[in-house]
C-alpha positions as CSV (number, residue, x, y, z in Angstrom):
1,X,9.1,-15.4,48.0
2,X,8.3,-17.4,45.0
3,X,5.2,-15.6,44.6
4,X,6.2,-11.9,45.0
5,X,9.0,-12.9,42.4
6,X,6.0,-13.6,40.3
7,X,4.6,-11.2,40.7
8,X,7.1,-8.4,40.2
9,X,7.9,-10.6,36.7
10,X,4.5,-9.9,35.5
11,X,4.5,-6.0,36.1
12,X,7.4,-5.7,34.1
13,X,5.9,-8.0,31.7
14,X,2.5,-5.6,31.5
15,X,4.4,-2.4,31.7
16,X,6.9,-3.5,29.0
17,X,4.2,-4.9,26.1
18,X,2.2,-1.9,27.2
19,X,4.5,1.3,27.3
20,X,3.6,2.9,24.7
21,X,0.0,1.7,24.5
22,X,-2.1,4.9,24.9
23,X,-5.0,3.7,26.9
24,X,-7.6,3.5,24.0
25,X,-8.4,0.3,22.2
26,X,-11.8,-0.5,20.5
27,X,-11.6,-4.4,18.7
28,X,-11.3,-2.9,15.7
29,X,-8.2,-0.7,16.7
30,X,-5.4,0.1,18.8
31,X,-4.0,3.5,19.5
32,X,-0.3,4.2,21.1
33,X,-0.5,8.2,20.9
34,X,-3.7,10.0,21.9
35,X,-2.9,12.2,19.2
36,X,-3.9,10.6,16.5
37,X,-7.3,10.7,17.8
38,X,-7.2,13.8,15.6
39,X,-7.7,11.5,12.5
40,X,-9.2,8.1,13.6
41,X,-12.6,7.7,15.4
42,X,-12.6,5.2,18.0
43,X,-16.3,4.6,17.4
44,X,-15.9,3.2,14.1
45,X,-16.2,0.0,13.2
46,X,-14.7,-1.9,9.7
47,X,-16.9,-2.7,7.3
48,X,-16.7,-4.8,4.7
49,X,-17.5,-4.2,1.1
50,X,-16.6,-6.9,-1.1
51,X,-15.6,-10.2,-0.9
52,X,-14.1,-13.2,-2.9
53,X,-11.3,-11.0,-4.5
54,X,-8.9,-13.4,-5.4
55,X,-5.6,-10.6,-4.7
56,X,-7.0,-6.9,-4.4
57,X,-5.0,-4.1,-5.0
58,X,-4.3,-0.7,-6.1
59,X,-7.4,0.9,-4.1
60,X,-8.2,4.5,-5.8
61,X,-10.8,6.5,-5.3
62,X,-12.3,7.9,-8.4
63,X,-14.0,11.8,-7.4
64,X,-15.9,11.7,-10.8
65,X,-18.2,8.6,-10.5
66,X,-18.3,8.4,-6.4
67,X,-16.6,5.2,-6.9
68,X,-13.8,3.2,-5.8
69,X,-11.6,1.4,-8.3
70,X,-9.3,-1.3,-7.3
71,X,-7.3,-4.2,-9.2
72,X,-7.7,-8.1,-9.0
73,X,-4.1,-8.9,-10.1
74,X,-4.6,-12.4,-10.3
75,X,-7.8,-12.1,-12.2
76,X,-6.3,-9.4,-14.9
77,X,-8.9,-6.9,-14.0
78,X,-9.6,-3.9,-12.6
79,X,-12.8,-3.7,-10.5
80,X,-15.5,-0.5,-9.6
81,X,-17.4,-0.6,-5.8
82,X,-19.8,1.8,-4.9
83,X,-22.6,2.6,-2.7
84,X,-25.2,2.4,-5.4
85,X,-24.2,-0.6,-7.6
86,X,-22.2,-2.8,-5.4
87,X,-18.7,-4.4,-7.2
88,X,-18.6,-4.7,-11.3
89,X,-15.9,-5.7,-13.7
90,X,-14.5,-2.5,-14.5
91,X,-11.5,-3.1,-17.2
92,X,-10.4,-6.3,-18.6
93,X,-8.1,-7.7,-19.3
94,X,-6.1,-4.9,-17.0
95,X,-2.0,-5.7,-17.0
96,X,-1.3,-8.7,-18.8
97,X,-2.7,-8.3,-22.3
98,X,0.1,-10.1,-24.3
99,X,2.2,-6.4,-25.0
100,X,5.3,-7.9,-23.6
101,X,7.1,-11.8,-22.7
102,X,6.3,-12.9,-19.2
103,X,6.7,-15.6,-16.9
104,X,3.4,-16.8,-17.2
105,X,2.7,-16.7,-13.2
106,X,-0.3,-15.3,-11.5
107,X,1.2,-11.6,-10.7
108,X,0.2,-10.3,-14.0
109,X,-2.3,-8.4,-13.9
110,X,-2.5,-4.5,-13.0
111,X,-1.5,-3.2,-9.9
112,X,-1.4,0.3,-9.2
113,X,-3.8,3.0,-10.2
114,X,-3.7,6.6,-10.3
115,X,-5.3,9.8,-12.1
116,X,-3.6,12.2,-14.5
117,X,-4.0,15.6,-14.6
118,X,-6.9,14.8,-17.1
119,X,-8.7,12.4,-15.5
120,X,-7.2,9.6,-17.7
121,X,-5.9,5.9,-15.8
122,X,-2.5,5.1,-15.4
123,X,-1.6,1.7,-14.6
124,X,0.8,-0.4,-13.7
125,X,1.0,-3.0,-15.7
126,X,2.7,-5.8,-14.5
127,X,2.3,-8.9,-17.2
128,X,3.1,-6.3,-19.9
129,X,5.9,-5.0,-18.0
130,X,5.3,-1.1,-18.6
131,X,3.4,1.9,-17.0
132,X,-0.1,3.4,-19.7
133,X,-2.9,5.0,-19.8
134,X,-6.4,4.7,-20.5
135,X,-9.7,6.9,-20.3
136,X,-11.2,6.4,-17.6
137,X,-14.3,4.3,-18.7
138,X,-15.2,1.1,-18.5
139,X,-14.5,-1.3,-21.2
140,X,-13.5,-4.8,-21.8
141,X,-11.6,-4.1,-25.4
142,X,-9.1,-1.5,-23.8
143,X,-6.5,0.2,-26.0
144,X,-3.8,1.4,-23.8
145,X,-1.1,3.9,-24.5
146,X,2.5,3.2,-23.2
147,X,3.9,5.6,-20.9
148,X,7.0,3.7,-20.4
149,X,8.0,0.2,-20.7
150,X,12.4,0.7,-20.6
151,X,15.2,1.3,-18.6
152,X,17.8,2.1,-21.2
153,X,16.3,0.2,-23.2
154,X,16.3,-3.0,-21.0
155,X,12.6,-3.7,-20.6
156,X,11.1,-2.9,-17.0
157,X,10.4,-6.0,-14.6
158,X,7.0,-5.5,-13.5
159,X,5.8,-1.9,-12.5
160,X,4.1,-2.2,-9.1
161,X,3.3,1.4,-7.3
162,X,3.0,4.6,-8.8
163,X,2.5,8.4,-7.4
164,X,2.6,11.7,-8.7
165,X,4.4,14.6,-7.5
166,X,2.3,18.4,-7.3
167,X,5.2,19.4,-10.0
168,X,3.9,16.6,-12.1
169,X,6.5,14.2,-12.0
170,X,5.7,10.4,-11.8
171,X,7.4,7.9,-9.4
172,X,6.8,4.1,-10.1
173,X,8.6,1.2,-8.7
174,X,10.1,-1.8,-10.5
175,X,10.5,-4.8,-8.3
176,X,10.6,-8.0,-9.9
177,X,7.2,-9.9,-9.0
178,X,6.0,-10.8,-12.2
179,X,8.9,-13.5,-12.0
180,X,7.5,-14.5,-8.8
181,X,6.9,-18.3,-8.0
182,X,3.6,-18.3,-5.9
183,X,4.3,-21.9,-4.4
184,X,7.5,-21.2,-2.7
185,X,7.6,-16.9,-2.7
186,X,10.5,-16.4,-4.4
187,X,11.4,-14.6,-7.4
188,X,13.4,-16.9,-10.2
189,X,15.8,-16.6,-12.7
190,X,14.7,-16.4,-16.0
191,X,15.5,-15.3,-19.3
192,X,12.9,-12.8,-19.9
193,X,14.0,-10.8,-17.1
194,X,16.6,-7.9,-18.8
195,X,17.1,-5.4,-15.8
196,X,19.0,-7.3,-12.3
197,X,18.0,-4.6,-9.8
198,X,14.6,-3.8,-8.7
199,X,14.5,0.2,-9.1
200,X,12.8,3.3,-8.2
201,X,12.5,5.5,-10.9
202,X,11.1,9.2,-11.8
203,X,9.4,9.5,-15.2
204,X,8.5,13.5,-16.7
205,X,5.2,13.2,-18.8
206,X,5.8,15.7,-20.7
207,X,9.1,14.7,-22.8
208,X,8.8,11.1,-21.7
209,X,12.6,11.1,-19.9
210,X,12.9,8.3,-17.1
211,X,15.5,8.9,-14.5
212,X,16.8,6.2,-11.9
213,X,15.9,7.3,-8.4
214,X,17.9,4.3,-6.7
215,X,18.2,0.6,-7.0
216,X,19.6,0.2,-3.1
217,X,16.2,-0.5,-2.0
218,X,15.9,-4.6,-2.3
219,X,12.2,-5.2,-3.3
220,X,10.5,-1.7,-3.0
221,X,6.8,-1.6,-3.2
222,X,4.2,0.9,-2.5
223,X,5.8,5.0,-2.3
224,X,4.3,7.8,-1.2
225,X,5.8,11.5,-1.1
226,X,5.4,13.5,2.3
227,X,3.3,16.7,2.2
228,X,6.5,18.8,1.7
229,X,7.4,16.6,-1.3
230,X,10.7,16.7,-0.2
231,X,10.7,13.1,1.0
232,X,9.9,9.6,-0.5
233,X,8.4,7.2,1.5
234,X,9.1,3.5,0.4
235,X,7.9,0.6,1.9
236,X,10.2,-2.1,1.7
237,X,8.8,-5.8,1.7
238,X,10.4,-8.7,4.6
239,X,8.8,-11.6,3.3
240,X,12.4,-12.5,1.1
241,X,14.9,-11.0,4.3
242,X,12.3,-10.9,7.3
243,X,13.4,-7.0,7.8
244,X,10.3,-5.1,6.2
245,X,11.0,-1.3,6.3
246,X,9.5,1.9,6.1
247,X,12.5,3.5,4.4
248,X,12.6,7.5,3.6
249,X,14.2,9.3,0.8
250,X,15.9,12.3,0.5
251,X,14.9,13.5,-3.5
252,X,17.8,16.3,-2.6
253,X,20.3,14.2,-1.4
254,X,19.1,11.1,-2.4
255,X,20.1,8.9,1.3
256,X,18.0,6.8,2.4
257,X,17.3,6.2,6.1
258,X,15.1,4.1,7.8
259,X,11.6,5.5,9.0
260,X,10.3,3.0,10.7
261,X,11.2,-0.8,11.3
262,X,8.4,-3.4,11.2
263,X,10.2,-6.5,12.1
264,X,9.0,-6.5,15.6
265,X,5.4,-5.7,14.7
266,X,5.2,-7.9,12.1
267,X,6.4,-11.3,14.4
268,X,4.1,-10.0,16.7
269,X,0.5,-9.6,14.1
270,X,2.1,-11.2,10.5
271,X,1.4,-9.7,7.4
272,X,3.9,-7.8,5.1
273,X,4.8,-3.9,4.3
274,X,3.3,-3.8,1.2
275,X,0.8,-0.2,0.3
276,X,1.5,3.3,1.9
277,X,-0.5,6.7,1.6
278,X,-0.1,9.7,3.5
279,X,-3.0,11.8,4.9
280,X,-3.2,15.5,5.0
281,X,-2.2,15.3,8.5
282,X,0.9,14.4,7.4
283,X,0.6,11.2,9.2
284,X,1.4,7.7,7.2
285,X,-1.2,5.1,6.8
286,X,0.1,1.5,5.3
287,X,0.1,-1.8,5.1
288,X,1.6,-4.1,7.3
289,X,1.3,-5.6,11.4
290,X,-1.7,-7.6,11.0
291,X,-3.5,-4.7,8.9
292,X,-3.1,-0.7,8.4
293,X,-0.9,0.6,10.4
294,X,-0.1,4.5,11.1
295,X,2.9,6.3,11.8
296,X,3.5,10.1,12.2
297,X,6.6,11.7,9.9
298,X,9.3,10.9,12.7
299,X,8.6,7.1,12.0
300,X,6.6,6.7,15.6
301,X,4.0,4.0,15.9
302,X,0.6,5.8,16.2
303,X,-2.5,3.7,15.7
304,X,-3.1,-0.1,14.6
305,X,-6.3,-0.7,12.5
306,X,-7.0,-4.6,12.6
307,X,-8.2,-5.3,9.1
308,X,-6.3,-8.5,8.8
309,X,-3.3,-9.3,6.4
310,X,-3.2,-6.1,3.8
311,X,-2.1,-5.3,0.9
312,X,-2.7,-1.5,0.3
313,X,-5.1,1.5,1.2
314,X,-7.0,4.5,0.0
315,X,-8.9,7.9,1.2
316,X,-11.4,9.3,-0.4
317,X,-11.8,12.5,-1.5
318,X,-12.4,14.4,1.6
319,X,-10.5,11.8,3.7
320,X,-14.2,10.6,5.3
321,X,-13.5,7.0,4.7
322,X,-10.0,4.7,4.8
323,X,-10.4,2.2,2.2
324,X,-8.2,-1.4,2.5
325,X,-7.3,-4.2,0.2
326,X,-6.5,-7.9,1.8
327,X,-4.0,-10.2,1.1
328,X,-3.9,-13.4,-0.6
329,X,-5.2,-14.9,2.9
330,X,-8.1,-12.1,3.3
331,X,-8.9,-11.2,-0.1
332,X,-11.3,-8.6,0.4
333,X,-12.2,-5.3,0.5
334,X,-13.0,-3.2,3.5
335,X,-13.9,0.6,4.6
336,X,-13.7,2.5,7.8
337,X,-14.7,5.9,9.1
338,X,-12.3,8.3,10.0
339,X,-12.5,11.2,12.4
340,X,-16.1,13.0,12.1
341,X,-17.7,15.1,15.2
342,X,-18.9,12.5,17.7
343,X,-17.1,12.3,21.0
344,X,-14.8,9.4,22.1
345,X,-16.6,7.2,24.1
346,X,-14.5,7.0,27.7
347,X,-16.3,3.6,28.1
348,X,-13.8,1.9,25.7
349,X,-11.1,3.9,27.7
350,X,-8.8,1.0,29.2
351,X,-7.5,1.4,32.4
352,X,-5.8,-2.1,33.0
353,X,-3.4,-2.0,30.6
């Protein structure tokens, strides 16, 4: 009797951690919905580029020079890989040059990268405490212009993630890591800080006005707009409240629901909900379970790619390659291939699970 009880407890055991496990699982990745198959090759294995990193971020994938560009936050820079030349310093200092007061932690460098229209860099800056632009060239004198650096004229915290929107709108968000204490993980009071919410906002190039999206979100981080660009994706952090979210906006009605909830996920693997990009699928890559994981526009769990403790992720320009920055604990950079024309192997089919 003992025994059959056993053994009926561990069937519900497998079927329950395994319902909506898919049947295919490499070591590099697991997949809960055969569909995504459509965008991640089984075959593929991570590679990794660079190494060493002391905090990578901001992974962006520069068309012009076949390149990718990424920050080192902790080292003020902003770094170049590519197939040809390996990694070299690409801008420095990158986000902490002495514009503005700060605390004086390590979170001061750049974060975030994107392009302009024109090819020029956008940063956020998180030691000066604004959002600028550069050319796009490497240099180790840069002169950056100020995009924005207020709130009303309350000085930002420190800028961390920023899109653009096809109508040429910028969103950036403002949560307050630059006042971060790296030895316990939590932000401090201080002087220097001028705005008490961490806020989402929406900036127009072209006559420089800044709007408020929302301060609800407690410590946003990376955004991302859904291929509709009726939606804002915002991934909120769990390490302060152990709830890290995938939250969606509504840029009509402006609520906010929740997309997906990684607390369960994120007991189960560790890491944090930190970078989020969306694929022309329409499916969402980010951050967060023990690496990158993917979620379709409902907010269901697709895919998990086991790169380790994250902090963000990039495509390139025809979406051949997914490109991953680590965490503090796995500061690194890594690549792998995405959907091409070979055939699943069946081998790595599992049929015990």
């Amino acid at each position: 009797m003992k025994k059959l009880l056993s053994i009926i407890i561990l069937a519900l055991f497998a079927s329950q951690s395994c319902q909506n496990f898919s049947g295919y699982e490499s070591s590099d990745i697991i997949v809960y919905d055969e569909s995504i198959l459509s965008v991640i090759d089984l075959n593929s294995k991570i590679e990794l580029l660079v190494d060493s990193i002391s905090l990578p971020e901001g992974p962006l994938w520069d068309e012009k020079s076949n390149s990718l560009l990424f920050t080192d936050i902790i080292n003020n820079k902003v770094l170049r890989w590519n197939e040809k030349d390996g990694v070299s310093d690409y801008i420095y200092p990158s986000g902490n040059t002495g514009y503005a007061p700060n605390s004086g932690e390590a979170l001061a460098g750049a974060n975030a990268l994107n392009f302009d229209s024109n090819g020029n860099l956008i940063l956020c800056q998180m030691g000066d405490r604004r959002v600028s632009i550069i050319k796009n060239f490497p240099t180790f004198n840069p002169v950056f212009e100020t995009l924005v650096d207020n709130y009303q004229g309350k000085r930002l915290n420190s800028p961390n993630d920023i899109i653009i929107s096809k109508d040429g709108f910028y969103y950036f968000s403002d949560p307050a890591f630059g006042f971060l204490n790296l030895d316990t993980f939590q932000i401090v009071d201080s002087e220097l800080r001028e705005i008490d919410f961490h806020g989402i906002y929406k900036f127009n190039p072209t006559n420089k006005d800044l709007f408020l999206v929302t301060n609800e979100v407690s410590v946003p981080n990376g955004l991302a707009l859904s291929l509709d660009q009726k939606f804002l994706y915002i991934k909120k952090m769990g390490v302060f409240d152990n709830s890290p979210k995938v939250l969606k906006l509504n840029l009509e009605t402006k609520k906010i629901s929740t997309l997906f909830d990684g607390r369960k996920i994120s007991e189960e693997y560790g890491g944090d909900f930190d970078g989020i990009k969306v694929h022309s699928s329409g499916n969402i890559f980010f951050s967060g379970g023990g690496g990158i994981l993917i979620i379709n526009p409902d907010g269901k769990l697709m895919a998990r790619i086991n790169f380790g403790n994250a902090t963000n992720c990039a495509f390139d320009k025809d979406e051949k390659y997914l490109y991953v920055t680590g965490h503090l604990d796995n500061p690194r950079v890594y690549r792998i291939k995405l959907k091409n024309s070979l055939k699943i192997d069946e081998s790595i089919k599992i049929k015990t699970h």
